[in-house]
C-alpha positions in Angstrom: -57.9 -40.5 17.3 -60.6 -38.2 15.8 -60.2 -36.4 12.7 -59.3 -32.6 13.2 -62.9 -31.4 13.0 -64.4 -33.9 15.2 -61.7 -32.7 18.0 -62.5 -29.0 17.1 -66.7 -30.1 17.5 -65.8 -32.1 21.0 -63.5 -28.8 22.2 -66.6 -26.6 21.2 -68.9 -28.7 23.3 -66.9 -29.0 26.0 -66.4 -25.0 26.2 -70.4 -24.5 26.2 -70.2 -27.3 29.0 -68.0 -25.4 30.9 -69.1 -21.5 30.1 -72.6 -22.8 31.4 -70.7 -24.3 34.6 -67.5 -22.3 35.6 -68.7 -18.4 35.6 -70.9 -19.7 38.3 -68.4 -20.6 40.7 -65.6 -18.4 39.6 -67.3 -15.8 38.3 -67.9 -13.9 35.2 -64.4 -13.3 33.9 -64.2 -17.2 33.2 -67.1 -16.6 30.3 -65.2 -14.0 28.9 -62.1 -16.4 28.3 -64.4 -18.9 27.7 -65.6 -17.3 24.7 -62.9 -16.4 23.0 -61.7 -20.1 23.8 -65.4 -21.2 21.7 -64.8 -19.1 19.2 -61.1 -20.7 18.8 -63.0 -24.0 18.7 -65.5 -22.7 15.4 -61.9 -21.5 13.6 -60.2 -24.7 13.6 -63.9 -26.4 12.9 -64.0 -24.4 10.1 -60.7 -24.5 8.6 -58.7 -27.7 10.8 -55.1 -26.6 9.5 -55.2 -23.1 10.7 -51.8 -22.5 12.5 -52.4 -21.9 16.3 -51.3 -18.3 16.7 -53.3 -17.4 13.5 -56.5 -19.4 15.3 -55.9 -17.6 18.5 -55.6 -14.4 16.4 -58.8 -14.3 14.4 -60.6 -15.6 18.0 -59.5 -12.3 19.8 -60.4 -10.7 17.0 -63.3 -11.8 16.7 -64.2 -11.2 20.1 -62.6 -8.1 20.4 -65.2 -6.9 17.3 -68.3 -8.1 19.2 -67.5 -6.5 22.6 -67.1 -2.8 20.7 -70.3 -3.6 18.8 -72.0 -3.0 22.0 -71.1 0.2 22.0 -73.5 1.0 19.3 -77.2 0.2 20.1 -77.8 -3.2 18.1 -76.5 -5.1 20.5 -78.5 -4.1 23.3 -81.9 -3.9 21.8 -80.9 -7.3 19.8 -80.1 -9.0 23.2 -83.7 -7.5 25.2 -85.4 -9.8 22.3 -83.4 -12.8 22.1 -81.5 -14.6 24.6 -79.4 -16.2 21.5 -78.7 -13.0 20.9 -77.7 -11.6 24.2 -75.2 -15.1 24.6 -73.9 -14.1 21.6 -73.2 -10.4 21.2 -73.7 -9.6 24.8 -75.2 -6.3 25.3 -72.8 -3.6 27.7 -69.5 -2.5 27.0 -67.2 -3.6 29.4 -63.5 -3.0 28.8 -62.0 -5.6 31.2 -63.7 -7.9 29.2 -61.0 -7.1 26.7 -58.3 -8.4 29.2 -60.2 -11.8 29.5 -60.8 -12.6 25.7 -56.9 -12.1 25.7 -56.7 -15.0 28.5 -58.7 -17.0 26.6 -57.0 -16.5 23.6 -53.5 -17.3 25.4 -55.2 -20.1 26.9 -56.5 -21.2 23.0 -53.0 -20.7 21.8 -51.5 -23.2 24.5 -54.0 -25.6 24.1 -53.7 -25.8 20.2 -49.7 -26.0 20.4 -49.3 -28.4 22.9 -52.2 -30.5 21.2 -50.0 -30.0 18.2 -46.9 -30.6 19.7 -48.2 -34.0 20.7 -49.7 -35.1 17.7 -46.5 -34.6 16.4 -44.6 -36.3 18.3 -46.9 -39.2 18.4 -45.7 -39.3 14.6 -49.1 -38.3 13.7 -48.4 -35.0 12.6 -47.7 -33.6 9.1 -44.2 -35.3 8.2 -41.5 -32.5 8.7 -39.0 -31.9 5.8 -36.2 -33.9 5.7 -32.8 -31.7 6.6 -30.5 -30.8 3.6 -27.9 -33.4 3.0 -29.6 -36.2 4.7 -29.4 -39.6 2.9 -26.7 -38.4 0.3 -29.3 -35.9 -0.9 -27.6 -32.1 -1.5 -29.5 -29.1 -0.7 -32.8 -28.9 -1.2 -33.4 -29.0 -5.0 -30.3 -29.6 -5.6 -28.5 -32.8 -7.6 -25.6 -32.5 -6.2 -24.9 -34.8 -3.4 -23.9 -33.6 0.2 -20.2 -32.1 0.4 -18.5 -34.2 3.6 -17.6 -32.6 7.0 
């Protein structure tokens, strides 16, 4: 299994594989999710124990920021000199783009929690806490062993 940045670094590559692909045949609204669903990837390849919904979170926000950028002029006159640029910021406001980050973000969330979900129960995961009273052990902190049933 690869460690949780080389998975994050595969995901992102895979994305770009598929943002280049997939708007093509099903149009444009798949690179809208898709973007958010990249910019999920760079969270988790920045910080690899970033809870799902707080991955997903920063991603929308993210894109969300970006897509009202371009209601100012930088974008636009950024994108007419740089194609970097226009991939990245974009350059027209379009508020059903909004809609789509979401998707991708709900998509992002899904992935990342059943990927978790898995790992876990693989027995790869972080070890859960043991339940209070387990093995003669009281409550949690405690000294005191567990009272019977």
């Amino acid at each position: 299994m690869l460690p949780p940045r080389g998975t994050a670094a595969l995901a992102a590559g895979g994305t770009v594989l598929l943002g280049l692909v997939l708007p093509a045949l099903v149009g444009s609204w798949a690179g809208d999710a898709l973007y958010t669903v990249l910019v999920w990837t760079l969270v988790l390849l920045a910080a690899p124990r970033t809870r799902p919904v707080v991955a997903a979170g920063l991603a929308l926000a993210v894109s969300w920021a970006v897509e009202f950028a371009q209601l100012g002029p930088l974008p636009a006159e950024l994108s007419r000199r740089s194609l970097a640029a226009r991939l990245v910021l974009g350059s027209t406001f379009q508020a059903t783009d909004l809609l789509w980050y979401a998707v991708g973000a709900l998509v992002a969330l899904l992935l990342h929690t059943a990927v978790r979900g898995s790992v876990r129960a693989g027995g790869r995961g972080r070890r859960e806490r043991e339940p209070a009273g387990f093995g003669g052990i009281g409550p949690a902190g405690s000294d005191q062993p567990a009272r019977e049933p």
